[in-house]
C-alpha positions as CSV (number, residue, x, y, z in Angstrom):
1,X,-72.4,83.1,-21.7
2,X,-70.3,82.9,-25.1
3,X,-73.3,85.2,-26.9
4,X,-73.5,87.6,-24.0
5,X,-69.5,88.2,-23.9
6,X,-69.8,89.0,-27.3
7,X,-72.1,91.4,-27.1
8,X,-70.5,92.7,-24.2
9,X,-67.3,93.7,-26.9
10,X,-69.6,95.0,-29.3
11,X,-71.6,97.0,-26.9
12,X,-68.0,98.7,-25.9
13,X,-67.1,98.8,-29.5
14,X,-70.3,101.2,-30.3
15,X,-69.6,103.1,-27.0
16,X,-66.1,103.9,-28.5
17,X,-67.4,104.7,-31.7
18,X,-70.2,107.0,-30.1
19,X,-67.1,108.9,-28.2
20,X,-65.1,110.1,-31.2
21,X,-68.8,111.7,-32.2
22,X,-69.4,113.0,-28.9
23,X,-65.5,114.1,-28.5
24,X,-65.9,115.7,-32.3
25,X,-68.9,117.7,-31.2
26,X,-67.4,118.9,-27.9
27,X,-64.5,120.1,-29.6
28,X,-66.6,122.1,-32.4
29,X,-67.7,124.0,-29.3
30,X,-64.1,125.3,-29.0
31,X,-62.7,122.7,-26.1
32,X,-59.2,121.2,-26.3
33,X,-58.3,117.8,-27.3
34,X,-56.3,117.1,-24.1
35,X,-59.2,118.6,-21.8
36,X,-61.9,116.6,-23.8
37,X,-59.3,113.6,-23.4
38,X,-58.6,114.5,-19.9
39,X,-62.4,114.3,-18.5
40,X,-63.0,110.7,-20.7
41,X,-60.3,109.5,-18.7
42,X,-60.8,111.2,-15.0
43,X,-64.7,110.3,-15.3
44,X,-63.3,106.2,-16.7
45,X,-61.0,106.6,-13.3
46,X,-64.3,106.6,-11.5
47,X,-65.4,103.6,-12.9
48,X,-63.0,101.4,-12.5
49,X,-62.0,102.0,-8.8
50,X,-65.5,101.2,-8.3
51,X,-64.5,97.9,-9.7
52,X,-61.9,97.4,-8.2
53,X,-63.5,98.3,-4.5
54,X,-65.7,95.5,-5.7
55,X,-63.2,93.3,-6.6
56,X,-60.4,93.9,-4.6
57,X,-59.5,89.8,-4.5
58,X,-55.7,89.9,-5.9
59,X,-55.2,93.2,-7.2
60,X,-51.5,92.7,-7.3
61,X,-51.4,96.4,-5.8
62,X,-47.7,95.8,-4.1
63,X,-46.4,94.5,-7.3
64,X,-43.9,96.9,-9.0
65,X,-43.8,95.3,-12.2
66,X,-47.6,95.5,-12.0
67,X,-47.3,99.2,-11.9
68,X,-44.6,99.8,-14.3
69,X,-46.3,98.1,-16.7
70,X,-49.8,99.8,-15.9
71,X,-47.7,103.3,-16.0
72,X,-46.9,102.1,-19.5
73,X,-50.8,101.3,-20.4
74,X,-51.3,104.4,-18.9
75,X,-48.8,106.5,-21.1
76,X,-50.4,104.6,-24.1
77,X,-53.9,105.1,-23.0
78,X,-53.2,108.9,-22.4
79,X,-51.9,109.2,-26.2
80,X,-54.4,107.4,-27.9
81,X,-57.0,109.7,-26.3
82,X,-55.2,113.0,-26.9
83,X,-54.3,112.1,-30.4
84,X,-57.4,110.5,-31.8
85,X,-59.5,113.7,-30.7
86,X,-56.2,115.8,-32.1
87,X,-57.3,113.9,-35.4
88,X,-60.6,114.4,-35.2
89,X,-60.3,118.3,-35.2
90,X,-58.4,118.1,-37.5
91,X,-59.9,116.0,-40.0
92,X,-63.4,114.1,-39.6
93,X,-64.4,111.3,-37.1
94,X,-64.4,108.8,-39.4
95,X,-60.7,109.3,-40.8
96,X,-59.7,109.5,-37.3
97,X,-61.4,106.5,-36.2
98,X,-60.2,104.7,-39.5
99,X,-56.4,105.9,-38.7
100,X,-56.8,104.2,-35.2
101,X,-58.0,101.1,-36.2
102,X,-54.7,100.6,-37.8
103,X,-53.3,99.7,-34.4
104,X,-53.0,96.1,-34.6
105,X,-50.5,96.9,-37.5
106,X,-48.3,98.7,-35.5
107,X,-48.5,95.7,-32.5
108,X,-46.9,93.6,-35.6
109,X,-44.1,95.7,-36.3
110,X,-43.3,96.4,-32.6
111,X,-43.7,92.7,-32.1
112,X,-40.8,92.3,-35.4
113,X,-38.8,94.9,-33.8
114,X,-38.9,93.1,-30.3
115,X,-38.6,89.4,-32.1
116,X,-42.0,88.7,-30.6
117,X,-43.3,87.7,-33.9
118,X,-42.4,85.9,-37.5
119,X,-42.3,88.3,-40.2
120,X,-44.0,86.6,-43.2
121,X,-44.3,87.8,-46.3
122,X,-48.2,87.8,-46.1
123,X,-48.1,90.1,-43.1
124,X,-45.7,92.5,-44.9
125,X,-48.0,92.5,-47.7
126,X,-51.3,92.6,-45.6
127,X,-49.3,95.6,-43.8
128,X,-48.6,97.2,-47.4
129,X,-52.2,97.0,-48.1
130,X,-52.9,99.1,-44.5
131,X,-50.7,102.0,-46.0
132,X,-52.4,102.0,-49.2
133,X,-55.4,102.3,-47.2
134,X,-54.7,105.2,-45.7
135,X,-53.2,106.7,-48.6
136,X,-56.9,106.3,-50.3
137,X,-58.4,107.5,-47.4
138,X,-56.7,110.7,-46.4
139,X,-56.0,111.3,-50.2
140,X,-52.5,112.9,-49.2
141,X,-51.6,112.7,-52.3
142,X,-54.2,115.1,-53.1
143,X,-52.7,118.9,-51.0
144,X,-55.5,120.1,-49.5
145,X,-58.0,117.3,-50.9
146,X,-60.1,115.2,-48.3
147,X,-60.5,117.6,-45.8
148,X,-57.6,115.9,-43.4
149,X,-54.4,117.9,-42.8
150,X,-50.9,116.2,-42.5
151,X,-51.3,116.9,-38.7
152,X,-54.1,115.0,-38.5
153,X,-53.1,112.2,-40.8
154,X,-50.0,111.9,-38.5
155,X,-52.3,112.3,-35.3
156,X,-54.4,109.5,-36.3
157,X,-51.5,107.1,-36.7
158,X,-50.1,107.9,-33.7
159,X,-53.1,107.4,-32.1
160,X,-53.1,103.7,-33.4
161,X,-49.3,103.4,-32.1
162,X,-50.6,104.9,-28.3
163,X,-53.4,101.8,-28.4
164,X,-50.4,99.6,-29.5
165,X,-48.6,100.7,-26.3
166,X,-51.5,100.3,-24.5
167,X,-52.1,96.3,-25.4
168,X,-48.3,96.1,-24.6
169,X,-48.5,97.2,-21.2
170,X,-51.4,95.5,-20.1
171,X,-50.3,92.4,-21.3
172,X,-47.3,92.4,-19.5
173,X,-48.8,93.7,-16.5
174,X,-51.7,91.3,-16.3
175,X,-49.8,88.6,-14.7
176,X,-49.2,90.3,-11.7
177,X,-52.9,91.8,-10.7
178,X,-56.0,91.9,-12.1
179,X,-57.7,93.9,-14.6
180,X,-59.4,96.0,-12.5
181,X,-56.0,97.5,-10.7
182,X,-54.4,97.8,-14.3
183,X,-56.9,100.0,-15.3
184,X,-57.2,102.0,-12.2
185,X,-53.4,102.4,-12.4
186,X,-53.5,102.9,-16.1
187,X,-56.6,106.2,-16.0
188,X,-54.9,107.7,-13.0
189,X,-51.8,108.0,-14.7
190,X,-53.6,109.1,-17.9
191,X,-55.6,111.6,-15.6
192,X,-51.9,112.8,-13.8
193,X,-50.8,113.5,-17.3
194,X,-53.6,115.1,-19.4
195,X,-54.1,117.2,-16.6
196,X,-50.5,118.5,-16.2
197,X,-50.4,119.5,-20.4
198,X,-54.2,120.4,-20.9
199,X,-55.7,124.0,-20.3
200,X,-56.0,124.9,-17.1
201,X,-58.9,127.7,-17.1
202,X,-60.8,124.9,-19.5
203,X,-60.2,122.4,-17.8
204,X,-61.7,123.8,-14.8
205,X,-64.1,125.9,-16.7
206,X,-65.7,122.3,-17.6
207,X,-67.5,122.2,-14.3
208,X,-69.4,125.3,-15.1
209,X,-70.6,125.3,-18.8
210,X,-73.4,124.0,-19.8
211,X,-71.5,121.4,-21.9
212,X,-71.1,119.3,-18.9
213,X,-73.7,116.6,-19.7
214,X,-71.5,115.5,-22.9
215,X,-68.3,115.4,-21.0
216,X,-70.4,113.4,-18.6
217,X,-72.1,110.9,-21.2
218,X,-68.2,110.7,-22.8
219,X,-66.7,110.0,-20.0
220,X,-68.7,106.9,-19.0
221,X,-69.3,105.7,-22.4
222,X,-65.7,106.4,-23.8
223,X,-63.9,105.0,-20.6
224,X,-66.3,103.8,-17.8
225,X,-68.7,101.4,-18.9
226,X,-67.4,100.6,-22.2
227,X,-63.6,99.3,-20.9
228,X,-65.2,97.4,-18.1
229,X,-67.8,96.1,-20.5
230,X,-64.5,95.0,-22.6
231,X,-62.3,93.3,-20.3
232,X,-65.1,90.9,-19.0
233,X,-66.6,90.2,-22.5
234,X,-63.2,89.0,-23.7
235,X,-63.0,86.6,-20.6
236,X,-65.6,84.4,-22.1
237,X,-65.3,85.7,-26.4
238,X,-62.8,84.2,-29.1
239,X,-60.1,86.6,-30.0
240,X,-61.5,86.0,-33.6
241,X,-64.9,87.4,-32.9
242,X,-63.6,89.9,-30.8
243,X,-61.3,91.3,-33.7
244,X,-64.3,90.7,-35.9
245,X,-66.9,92.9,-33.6
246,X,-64.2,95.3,-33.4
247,X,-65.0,96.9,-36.7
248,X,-68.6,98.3,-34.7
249,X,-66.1,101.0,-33.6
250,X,-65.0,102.9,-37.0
251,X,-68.0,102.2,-38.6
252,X,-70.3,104.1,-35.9
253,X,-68.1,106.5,-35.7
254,X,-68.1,107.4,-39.4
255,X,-71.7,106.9,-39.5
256,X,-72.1,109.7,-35.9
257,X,-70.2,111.9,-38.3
258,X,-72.1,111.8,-41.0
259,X,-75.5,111.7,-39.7
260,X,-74.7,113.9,-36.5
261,X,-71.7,116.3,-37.8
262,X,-72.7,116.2,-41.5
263,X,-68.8,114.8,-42.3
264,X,-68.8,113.4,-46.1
265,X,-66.3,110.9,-47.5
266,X,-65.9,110.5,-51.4
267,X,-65.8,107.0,-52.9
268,X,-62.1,106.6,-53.0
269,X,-62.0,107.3,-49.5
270,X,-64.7,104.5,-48.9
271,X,-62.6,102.4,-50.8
272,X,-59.3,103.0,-48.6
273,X,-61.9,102.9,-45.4
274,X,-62.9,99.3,-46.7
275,X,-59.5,97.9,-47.5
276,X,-58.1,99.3,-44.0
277,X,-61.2,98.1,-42.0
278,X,-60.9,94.4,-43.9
279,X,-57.4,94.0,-43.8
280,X,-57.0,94.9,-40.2
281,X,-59.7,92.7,-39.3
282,X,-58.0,89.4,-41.1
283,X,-54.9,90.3,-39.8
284,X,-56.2,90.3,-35.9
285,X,-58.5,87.1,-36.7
286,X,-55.1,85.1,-38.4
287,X,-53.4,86.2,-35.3
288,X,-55.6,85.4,-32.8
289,X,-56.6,81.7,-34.3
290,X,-53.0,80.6,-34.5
């Protein structure tokens, strides 16, 4: 059961990865971010209150901490779709998913901010290696080098910080209902949202063009399948593998853009990819082990 959990996370790691490619290419057609983010979330809605009709067994529905804290996954959620494809458009898949993977690091300061967690001098210095990452890999330091703008350097961060909210408000929300309910809670409030900001005409011309198939296919791979796929592998995988199989996510969604969008990435940018990917990974593992 311990080997099929973990592939369960890595299967939903590569179906994350495969969205940003999917999300990048839908996007090169001309849709918006927040319409592209909007149908991976409404079409994920669809999933999950299929699993929860399935599993309706304490869904802690009459809780209201349940759904104040699944509003808050759901405001987090929302963010890190709109702003990771926001990156992607304006920079490459692979920076963007790079950028995002930096979420655990902002879980640590908003855990040093809330008192949730020991600052140590190796985490600030893990934290400091993060940064230089990124540095490397967006070569800001380099105007107009790397093919990223400052939008979508600063995008890409905040789409980490979005995930960040995300774990937050699930995990204080999953003591009062299941999984299932948080995420139904969480997509419909993402839905409520996205829809409200995004392009109207777009959003409805969606249902006409013959792009529908890919808003389909990202959809239940970027939402559906891959966070149900997620929440049970975890039940029965050690945090430590799970942050390890993690890293399936950046790395297929640089490779989609190479291979698929014909995206490039000079070696210093590989370089600050590699430090980001292994720091970020060691920092989740020492985390989860203690």
């Amino acid at each position: 059961m311990a080997r099929l959990s973990t592939l369960f996370v890595m299967s939903a790691a590569l179906c994350w990865g495969l969205s940003g490619g999917i999300g990048g290419m839908l996007m090169a057609d001309g849709w918006d971010p927040l319409v592209v983010s909007f149908y991976r979330g409404a079409i994920g809605l669809v999933f999950v209150l299929v699993w929860l009709a399935l599993r309706r067994h304490g869904s802690g529905l009459a809780s209201r901490q349940l759904w104040f804290w699944s509003v808050v996954a759901g405001l987090g959620v929302a963010g890190n779709f709109s702003f990771y494809f926001m990156s992607i458009s304006e920079g490459s898949v692979a920076v963007a998913a790079t950028l995002m993977y930096c979420a655990p690091v902002f879980v640590y300061l908003v855990s040093f901010a809330l008192r949730l967690e020991r600052p140590t001098p190796i985490k600030w210095a893990a934290i400091a290696m993060v940064m230089l990452g990124v540095v490397l890999l967006t070569r800001i330091y380099e105007v107009g080098a790397g093919g990223v703008t400052p939008l979508g350097v600063a995008a890409g961060l905040l789409s980490g910080l979005s995930y960040a909210v995300f774990i937050f408000g699930f995990k204080y929300a999953a003591p009062h209902g299941s999984p299932q309910a948080i995420l139904v809670i969480a997509f419909g409030a993402l839905a409520l949202i996205l829809f409200s900001l995004g392009d109207a005409d777009q959003t409805l011309a969606v249902l006409s063009t013959p792009s529908w198939p890919l808003f389909i296919v990202l959809g239940v791979l970027g939402a559906g399948v891959s966070f149900i796929l997620y929440i049970v592998g975890l039940n029965h995988t050690a945090p430590a593998v799970a942050s390890i199989v993690a890293m399936v996510e950046p790395v297929t969604a640089s490779l989609f853009g190479v291979v698929v969008l014909n995206e490039s990435l000079v070696a210093i940018q590989l370089a600050g990819m590699s430090l980001i990917l292994v720091t970020v990974t060691m920092l989740s593992v020492s985390s989860s082990v203690r």
